[in-house]
FINUNU-110528 format. One record per residue (C-alpha): x, y, z; chain. Coordinates in steps of 0.5 Angstrom, whole numbers, always signed. Each point is the difference from the previous one (the first is absolute). Layout:
REM FINUNU-110528
     xx     yy     zz  unit
      X      Y      Z     A
...
This chain:
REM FINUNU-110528
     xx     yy     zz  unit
   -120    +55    +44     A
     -3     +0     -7     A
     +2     -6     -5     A
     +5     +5     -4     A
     +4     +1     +6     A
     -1     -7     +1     A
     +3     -2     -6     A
     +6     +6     +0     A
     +2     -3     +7     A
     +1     -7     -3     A
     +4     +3     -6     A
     +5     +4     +4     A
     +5     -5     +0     A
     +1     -2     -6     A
     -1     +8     -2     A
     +6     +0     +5     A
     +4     -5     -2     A
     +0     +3     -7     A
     +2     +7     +1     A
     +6     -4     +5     A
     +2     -3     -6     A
     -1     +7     -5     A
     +4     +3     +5     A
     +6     -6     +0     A
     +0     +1     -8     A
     -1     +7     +1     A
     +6     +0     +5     A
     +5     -6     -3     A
     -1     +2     -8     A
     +7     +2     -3     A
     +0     +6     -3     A
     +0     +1     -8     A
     +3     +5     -5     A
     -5     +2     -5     A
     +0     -1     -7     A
     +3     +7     -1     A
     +5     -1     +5     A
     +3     -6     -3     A
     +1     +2     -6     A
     +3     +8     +3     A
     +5     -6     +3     A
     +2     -4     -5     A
     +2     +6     -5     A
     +6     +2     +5     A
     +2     -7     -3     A
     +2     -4     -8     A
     +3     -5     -2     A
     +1     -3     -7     A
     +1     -8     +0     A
     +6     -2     -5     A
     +2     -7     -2     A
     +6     -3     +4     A
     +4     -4     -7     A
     +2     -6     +4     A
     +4     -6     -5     A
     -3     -5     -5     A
     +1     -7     -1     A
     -2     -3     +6     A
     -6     -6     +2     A
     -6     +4     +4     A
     -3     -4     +5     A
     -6     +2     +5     A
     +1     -5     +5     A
     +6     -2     +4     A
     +1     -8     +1     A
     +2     -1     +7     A
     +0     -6     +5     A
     -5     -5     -1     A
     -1     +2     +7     A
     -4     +7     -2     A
     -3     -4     -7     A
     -7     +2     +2     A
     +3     +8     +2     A
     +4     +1     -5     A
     -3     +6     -2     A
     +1     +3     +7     A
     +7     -2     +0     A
     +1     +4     -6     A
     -3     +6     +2     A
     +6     +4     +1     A
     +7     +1     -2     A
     -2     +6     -5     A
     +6     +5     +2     A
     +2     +7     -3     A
     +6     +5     +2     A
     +2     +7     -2     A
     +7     +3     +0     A
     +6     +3     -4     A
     +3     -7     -2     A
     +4     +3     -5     A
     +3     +7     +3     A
     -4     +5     -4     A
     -2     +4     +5     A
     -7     -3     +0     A
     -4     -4     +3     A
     -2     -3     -6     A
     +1     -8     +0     A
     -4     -5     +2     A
     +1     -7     +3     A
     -6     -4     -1     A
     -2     -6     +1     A
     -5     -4     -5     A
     -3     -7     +4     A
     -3     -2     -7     A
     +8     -2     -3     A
     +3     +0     +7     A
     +5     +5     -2     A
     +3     +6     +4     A
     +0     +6     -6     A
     +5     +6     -1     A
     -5     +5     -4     A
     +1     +7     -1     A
     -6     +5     +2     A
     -5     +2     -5     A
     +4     +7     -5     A
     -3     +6     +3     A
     -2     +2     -8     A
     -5     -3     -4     A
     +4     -5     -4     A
     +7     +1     +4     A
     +7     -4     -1     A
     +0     -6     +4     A
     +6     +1     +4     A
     +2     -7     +0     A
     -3     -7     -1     A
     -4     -3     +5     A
     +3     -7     +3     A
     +0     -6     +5     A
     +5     +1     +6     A
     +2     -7     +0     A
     +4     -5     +4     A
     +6     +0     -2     A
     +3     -6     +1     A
     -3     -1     +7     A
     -3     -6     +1     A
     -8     +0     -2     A
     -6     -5     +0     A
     -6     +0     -3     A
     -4     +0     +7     A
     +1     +7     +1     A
     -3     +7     -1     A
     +3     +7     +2     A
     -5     +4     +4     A
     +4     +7     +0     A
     +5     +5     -2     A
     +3     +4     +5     A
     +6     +5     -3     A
     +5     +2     +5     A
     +8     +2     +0     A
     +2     -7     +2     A
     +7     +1     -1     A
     +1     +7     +1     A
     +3     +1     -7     A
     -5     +5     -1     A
     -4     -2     -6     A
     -8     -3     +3     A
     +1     -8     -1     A
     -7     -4     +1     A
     -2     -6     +5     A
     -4     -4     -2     A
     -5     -4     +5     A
     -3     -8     -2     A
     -4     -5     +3     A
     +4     -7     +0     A
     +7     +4     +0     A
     +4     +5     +4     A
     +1     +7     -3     A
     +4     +2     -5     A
     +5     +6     -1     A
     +1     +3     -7     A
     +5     +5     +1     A
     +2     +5     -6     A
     +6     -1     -3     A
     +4     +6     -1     A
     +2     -1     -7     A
     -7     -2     -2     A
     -2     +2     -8     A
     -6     +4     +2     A
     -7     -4     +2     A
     +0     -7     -2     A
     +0     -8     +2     A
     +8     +2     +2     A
     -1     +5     +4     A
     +0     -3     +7     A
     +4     -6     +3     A
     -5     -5     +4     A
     +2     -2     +7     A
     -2     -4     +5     A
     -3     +4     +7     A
     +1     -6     +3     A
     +7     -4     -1     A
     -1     -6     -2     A
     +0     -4     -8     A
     +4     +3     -5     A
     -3     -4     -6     A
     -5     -5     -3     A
     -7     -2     +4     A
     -2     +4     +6     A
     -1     -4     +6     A
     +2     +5     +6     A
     -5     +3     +5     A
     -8     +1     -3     A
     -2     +7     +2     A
     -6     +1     -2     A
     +1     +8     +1     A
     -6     +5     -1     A
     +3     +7     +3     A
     +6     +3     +0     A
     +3     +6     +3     A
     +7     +4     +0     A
     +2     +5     +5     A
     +6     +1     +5     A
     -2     -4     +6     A
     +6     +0     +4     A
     +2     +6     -1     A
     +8     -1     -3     A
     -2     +4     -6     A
     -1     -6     -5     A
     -7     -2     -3     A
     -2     -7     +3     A
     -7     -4     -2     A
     -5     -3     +2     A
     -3     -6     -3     A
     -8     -2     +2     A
     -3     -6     -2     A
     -7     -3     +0     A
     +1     -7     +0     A
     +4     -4     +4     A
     +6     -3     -4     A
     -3     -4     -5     A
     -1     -3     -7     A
     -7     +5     -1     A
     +3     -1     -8     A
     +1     -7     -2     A
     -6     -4     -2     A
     +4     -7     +0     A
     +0     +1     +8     A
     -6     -1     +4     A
     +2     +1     +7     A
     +5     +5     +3     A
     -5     +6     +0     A
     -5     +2     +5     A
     -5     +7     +0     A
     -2     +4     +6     A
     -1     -3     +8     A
     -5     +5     +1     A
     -4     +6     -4     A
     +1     +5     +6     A
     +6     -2     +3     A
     +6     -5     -4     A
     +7     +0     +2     A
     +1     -6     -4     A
     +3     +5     -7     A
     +7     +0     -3     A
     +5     +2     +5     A
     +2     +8     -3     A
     +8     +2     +0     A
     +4     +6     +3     A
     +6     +0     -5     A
     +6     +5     +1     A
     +4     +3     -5     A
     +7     -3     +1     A
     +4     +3     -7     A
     -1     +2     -7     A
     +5     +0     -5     A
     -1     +4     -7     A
     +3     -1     -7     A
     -3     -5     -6     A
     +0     -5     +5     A
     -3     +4     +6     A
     -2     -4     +5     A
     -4     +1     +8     A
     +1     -4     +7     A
     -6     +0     +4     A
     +0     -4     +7     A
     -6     -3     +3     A
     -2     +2     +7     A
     -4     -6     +3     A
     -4     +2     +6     A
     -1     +8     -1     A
     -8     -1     -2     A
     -2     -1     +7     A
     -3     -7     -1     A
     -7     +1     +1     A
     +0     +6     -6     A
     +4     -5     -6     A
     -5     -5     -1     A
     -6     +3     -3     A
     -2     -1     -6     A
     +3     +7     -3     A
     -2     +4     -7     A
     +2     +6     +1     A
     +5     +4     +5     A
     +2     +7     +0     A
     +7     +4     +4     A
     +0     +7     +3     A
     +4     +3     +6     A
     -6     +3     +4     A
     +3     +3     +6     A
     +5     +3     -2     A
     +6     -4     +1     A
     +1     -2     -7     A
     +0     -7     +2     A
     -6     -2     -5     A
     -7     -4     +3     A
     -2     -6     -4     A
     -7     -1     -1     A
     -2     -7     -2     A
     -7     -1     -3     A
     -2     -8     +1     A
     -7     -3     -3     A
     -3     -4     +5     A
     +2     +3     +6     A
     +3     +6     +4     A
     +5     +5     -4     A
     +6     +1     +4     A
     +3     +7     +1     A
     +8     -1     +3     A
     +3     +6     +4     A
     +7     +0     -3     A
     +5     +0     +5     A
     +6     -2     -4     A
     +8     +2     +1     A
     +4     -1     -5     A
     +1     -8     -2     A
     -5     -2     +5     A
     -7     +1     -2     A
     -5     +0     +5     A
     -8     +1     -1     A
     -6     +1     +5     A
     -7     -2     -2     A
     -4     +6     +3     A
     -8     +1     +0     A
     -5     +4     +1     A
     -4     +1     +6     A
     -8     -2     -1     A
     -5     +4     +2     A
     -7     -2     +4     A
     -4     +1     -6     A
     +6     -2     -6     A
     -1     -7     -3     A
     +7     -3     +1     A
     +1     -1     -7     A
     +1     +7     -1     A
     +7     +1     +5     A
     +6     +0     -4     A
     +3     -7     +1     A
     -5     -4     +3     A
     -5     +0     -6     A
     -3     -6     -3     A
     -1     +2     -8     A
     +3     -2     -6     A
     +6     +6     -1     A
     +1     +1     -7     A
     +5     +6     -1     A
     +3     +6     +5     A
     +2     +7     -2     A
     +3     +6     +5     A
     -2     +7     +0     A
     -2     +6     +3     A
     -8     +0     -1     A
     -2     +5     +5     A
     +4     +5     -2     A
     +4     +1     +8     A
     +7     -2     -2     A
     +0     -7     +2     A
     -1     -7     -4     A
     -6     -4     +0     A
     -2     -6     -3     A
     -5     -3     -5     A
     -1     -7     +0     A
     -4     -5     -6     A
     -4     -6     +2     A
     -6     -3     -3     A
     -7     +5     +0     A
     -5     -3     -4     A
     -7     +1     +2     A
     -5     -7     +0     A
     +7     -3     +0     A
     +6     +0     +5     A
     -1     +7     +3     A
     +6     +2     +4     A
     +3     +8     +0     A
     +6     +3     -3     A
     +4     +4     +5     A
     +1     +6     +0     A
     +5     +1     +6     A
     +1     +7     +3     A
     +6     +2     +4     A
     -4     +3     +7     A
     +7     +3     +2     A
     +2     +7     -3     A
     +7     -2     -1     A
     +5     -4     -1     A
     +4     +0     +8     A
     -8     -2     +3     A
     +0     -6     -6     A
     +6     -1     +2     A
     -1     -2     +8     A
     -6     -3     -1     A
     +3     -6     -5     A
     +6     +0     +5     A
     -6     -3     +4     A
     -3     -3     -4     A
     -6     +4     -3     A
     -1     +0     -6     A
     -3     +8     -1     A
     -5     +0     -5     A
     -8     -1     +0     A
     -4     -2     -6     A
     -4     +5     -2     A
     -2     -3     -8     A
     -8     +0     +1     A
     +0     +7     +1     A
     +5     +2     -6     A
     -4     -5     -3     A
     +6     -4     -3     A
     -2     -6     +4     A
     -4     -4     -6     A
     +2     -1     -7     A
     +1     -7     -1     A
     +4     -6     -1     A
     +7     +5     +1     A
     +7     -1     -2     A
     +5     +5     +0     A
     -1     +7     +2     A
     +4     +6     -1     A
     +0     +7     +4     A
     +1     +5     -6     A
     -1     +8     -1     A
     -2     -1     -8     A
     -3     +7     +0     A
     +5     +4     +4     A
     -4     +3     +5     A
     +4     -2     +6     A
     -5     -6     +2     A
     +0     -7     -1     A
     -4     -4     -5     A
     -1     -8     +2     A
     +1     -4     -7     A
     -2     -7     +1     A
     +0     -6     -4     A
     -6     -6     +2     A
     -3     -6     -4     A
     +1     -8     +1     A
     -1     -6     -4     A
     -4     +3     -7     A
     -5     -4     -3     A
     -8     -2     -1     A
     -1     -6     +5     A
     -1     +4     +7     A
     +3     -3     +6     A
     -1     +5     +5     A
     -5     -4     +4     A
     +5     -6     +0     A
     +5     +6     +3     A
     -4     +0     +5     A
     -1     -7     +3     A
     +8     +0     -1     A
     +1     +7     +5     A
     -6     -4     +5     A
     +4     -6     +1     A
     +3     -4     +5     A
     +7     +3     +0     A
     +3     -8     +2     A
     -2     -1     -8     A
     +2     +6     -4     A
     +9     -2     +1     A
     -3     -6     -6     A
     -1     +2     -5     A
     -5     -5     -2     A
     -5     +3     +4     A
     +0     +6     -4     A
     -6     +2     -6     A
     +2     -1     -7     A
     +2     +7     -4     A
     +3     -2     -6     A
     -1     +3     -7     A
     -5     +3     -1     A
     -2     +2     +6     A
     -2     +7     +3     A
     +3     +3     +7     A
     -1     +7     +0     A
     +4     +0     -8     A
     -5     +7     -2     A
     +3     +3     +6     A
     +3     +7     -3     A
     +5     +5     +2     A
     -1     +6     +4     A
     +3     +7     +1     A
     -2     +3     +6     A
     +1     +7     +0     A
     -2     +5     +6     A
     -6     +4     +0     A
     -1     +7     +4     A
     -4     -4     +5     A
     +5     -3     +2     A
     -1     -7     -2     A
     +2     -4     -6     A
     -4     -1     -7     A
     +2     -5     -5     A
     +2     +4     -7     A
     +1     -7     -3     A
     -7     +0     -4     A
     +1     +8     -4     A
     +7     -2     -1     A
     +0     -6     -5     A
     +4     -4     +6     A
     -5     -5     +3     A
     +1     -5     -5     A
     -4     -7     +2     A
     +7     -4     +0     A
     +3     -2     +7     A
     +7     +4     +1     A
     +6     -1     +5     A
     +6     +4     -1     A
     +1     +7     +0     A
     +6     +5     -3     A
     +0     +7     +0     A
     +6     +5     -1     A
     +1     +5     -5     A
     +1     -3     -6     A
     +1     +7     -5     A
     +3     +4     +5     A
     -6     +6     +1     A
     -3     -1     +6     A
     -5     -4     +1     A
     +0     -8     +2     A
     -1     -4     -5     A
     -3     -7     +1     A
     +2     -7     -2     A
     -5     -6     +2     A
     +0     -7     -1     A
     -5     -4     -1     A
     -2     -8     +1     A
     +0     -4     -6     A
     -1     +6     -4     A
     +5     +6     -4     A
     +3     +5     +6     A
     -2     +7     -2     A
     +3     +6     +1     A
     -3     +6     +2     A
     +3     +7     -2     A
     -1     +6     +5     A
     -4     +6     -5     A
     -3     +3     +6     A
     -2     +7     -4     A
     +2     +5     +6     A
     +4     -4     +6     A
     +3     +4     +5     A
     +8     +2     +1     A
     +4     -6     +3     A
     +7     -1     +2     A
     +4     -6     -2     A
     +6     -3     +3     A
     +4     -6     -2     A
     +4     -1     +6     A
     +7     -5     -2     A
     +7     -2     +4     A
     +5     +6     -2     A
     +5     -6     -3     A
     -3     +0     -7     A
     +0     -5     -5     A
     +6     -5     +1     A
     +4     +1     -7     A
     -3     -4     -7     A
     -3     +2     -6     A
     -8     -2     +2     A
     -3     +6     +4     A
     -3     +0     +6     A
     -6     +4     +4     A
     +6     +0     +7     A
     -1     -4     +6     A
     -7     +2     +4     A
     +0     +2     +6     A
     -6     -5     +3     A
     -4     +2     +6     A
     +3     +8     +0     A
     -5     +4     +2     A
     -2     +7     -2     A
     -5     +4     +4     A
     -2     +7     -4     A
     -2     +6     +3     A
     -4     +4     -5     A
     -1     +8     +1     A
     -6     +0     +2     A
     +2     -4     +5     A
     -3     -7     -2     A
     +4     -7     +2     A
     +1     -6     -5     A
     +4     -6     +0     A
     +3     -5     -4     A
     +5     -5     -1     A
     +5     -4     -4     A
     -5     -7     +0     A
     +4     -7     -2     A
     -6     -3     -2     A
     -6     +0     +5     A
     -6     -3     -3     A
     -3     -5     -3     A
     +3     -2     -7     A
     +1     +6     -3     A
     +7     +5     +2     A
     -1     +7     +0     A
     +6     +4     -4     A
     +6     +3     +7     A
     -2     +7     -2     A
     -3     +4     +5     A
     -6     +4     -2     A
     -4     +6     +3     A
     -6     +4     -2     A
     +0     +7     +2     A
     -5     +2     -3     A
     -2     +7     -2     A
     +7     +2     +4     A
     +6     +2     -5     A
     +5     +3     +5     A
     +6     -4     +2     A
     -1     -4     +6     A
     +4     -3     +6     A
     +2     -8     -1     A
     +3     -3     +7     A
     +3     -6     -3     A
     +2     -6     +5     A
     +5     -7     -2     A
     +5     -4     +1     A
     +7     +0     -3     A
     +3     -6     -3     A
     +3     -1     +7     A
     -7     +0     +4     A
     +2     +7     +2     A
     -6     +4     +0     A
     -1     +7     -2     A
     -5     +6     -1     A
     +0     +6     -4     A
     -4     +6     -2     A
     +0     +3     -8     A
     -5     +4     -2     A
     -3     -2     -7     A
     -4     +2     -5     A
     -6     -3     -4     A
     +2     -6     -5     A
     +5     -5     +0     A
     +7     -1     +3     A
     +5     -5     +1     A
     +4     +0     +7     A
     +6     -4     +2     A
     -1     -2     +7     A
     +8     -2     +3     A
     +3     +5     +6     A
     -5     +5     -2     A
     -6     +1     -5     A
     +3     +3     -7     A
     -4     +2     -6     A
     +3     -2     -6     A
């Protein structure tokens, strides 16, 4: 053998192993999008930002004070908070009012959506959602606003979720002078003091969600809460407050409720009774440590589902088995495969869930889900979820989760919608009518210089027995920095079949961490408009200017009693959780809903919104709900493209 073969001969594994690892890069490599087929994608979209007008006259601060406990994190302890709702408050036909939320001032803020015409009147002044004469404090701070019909009178009231607090009701009053601090009475959720300081229950609550759960035809509410009952707030204390028993699995978060509607009374002393129902969140489900949540009926029993999204341990997907007055949830999971990681099966992850949205992503007529965690390359690299329905239609999702399965597989990695960031909320939406849906995701931390990623780390790393003190934990106060220039994304699906983040070519991807997500359509022409807000800095409203979007149908779907008598208009009654499954001529199947408030901390308007694409004749609309006495109903009209408004009793009439 001459010395050449020898030397080739030596050399052949390492010329293996390098082609082994060419092939492996080769084979795992995720595929890309060209520079031109990202810019041919982010055409079918636009978006204009507009100012939100919020109100003067209040002290700005960039931190939170909290319990002494939580000094050397306070930054961390004030990293949400920041909210934000579309709805028609002011009954005009248009989802075009905002509740925000604004964590610099700690004030819950009523504010029209930004005119449609360059230099158009303002509707009314922007104003503060007060409390009343509720008892109040100065170691609280609202989290979210959901609108609901809590009374049933027909006009959207406002709930309004706190840390330190229980929630608050704002019911409209019937006789209200326009849109202003006068506009809404304040009433206690929870029963308990009528006046001067706040001592009751100190719910430390970062989710909630409306929905009939026990199917009697009125809108009860879930409460989810992230610390355990607590002074979080109050820098005069140094004890009562703990942090998480463990990074992957804590159970020891605040104690979520179940509160079932119990009457309602309209008028300019409106009023809502709502009873608790303790014990109907399975125990191993209610204490999480929970920041989003998300309802809907995805077996076709109008019995709506509740995700739970928990930080630091398993989400928790309840099967509703309720009867009317006896609500009853079953935690079902996901089956794992032999080549699945345990973290990627519905129920039994160990991420950080941040926000949930439902939705029909694979175009087969039955709902998926898309869940946010913590993605961060170099810093804590879990997954976002992209749950896919296995199952074809609603009866076979049924059986399954009537045993216990919970049908849908991860498939984020190949839709490419698994990694973005530090995520928040996220919103399933169709903004360029094409039929399909985009994922609007909101990201970002702790914005500032000083870089405490590596600290992070050593956190996530450490023993669980430590984590419950807070002592333990690193410093991240102000000024310091994790994943705070994390930006926005709009993922948008491509011919390929995977997802192409368009964010960057339509001006979204602002370096300022975001958390709640509003969409609705403000303007009435069609197209989504978009709400965000953002934490410790101004919310910004996106109007949807897509040049060519396609065809859309339009539903607001409300109860057929109207609006109870009063000068103050109202938008009617939502019928929350009716489903709508459209056929179109071609023969294509999308669904959608009447959502109560899934997500994070940003609320969809209760419209329901279909893009039909280049479709323009009438399509077939099957409506499902239950009337106001539980019973259900089901009926077929045959719509054409646009708005319509229908009255849902006995039967579905169109106004």
């Amino acid at each position: 053998m001459t010395s050449t073969a020898r030397w080739l001969r030596r050399q052949l594994p390492g010329v293996m192993a390098l082609v082994l690892v060419a092939a492996t890069f080769l084979v795992a490599r995720l595929p890309e999008v060209s520079a031109q087929e990202k810019q041919a994608l982010a055409a079918r979209f636009g978006f204009a930002p507009e100012t939100v007008a919020l109100p003067g006259g209040h002290t700005q601060r960039s931190i939170r004070a909290v319990n002494q406990r939580y000094g050397h994190i306070n930054a961390w302890i004030s990293s949400v908070g920041s909210a934000v709702a579309l709805n028609d408050l002011d009954g005009d036909g248009l989802a075009n009012d905002l509740c925000y939320v604004d964590v610099r001032v700690d004030q819950v803020i009523v504010t029209p959506a930004p005119a449609p015409a360059p230099g158009g009147q303002r509707r009314y002044e922007p104003f503060v959602l007060g409390p009343g004469s509720l008892p109040v404090n100065d170691v609280m701070a609202p989290m979210g606003c959901v609108p609901g019909d809590f009374n049933e009178d027909g006009r959207v009231d406002l709930l309004v979720y706190l840390w330190g607090r229980t929630p608050i009701l704002h019911l409209a009053r019937a006789n209200a002078e326009g849109m202003g601090p006068g506009t809404y009475l304040a009433t206690e959720l929870v029963p308990g003091a009528a006046s001067g300081r706040y001592d009751g229950p100190e719910w430390n609550s970062n989710s909630a969600t409306v929905a009939d759960f026990d199917g009697d035809g009125h809108d009860d509410i879930y409460i989810g809460n992230y610390f355990p009952d607590g002074p979080v707030l109050d820098p005069a204390r140094s004890t009562g407050v703990e942090m998480n028993a463990s990074m992957s699995a804590a159970l020891n978060g605040g104690p979520d409720h179940l509160l079932l509607w119990a009457g309602g009374a309209a008028g300019d002393e409106p009023a809502a009774r709502f009873r608790a129902a303790p014990g109907a969140i399975p125990s191993d489900a209610s204490r999480g440590w929970t920041l989003a949540s998300g309802s809907n009926d995805v077996d076709g029993d109008l019995l709506p589902e509740l995700y739970v999204a928990n930080d630091f341990g398993p989400d928790r997907l309840l099967h509703n088995e309720s009867t009317p007055g006896k609500p009853a949830f079953r935690v079902v999971e996901g089956s794992r495969g032999p080549w699945e990681p345990r973290s990627k099966n519905v129920g039994i992850d160990s991420f950080k869930g941040m926000g949930v949205d439902f939705g029909d992503l694979n175009g087969d007529g039955v709902y998926d889900l898309y869940v946010s965690n913590i993605t961060t390359s170099f810093g804590i690299e879990e997954s976002h979820f992209a749950f896919l329905s296995t199952e074809r239609d609603r009866a076979a999702v049924a059986s399954a989760l009537a045993a216990g399965e919970a049908v849908w597989e991860d498939e984020s990695g190949p839709l490419q919608l698994a990694w973005s960031g530090w995520g928040w909320d996220v919103k399933l939406v169709d903004f360029d009518n094409d039929g399909g849906l985009e994922v609007a995701q909101a990201t970002g931390f702790v914005k500032g210089d000083v870089n405490r990623w590596p600290q992070l780390q050593e956190l996530a790393t450490a023993n669980d027995a430590l984590l419950a003190n807070p002592l333990w934990w690193p410093v991240v106060g102000p000024g310091d920095d994790v994943a705070g220039h994390q930006r926005f994304h709009l993922f948008a699906r491509n011919e390929r079949g995977f997802y192409t983040d368009v964010s960057p070519s339509l001006g979204l991807d602002v370096p300022v961490p975001t958390r709640g997500i509003a969409t609705g359509d403000v303007d009435g022409d069609g197209r989504l408009d978009m709400a965000v807000s953002r934490q410790w800095e101004d919310p910004v409203f996106y109007r949807n200017t897509a040049g060519s979007p396609g065809r859309f149908l339009g539903l607001r779907l409300t109860h057929e009693a109207g609006v109870s008598p009063g000068s103050f208009p109202g938008a009617g009654s939502p019928v929350i959780g009716a489903q709508v499954e459209v056929t179109t001529a071609s023969g294509r199947t999308l669904v959608n809903r009447v959502d109560g408030g899934s997500g994070h901390s940003g609320k969809r308007s209760h419209e329901v919104h279909f893009g039909l694409g280049s479709e323009d004749g009438p399509v077939r609309a099957r409506i499902t709900w239950r009337d106001r006495g539980g019973e259900v109903h089901e009926q077929e009209m045959t719509l054409r493209p646009g708005w319509h408004d229908v009255r849902l009793g006995d039967q579905a009439e169109e106004e």
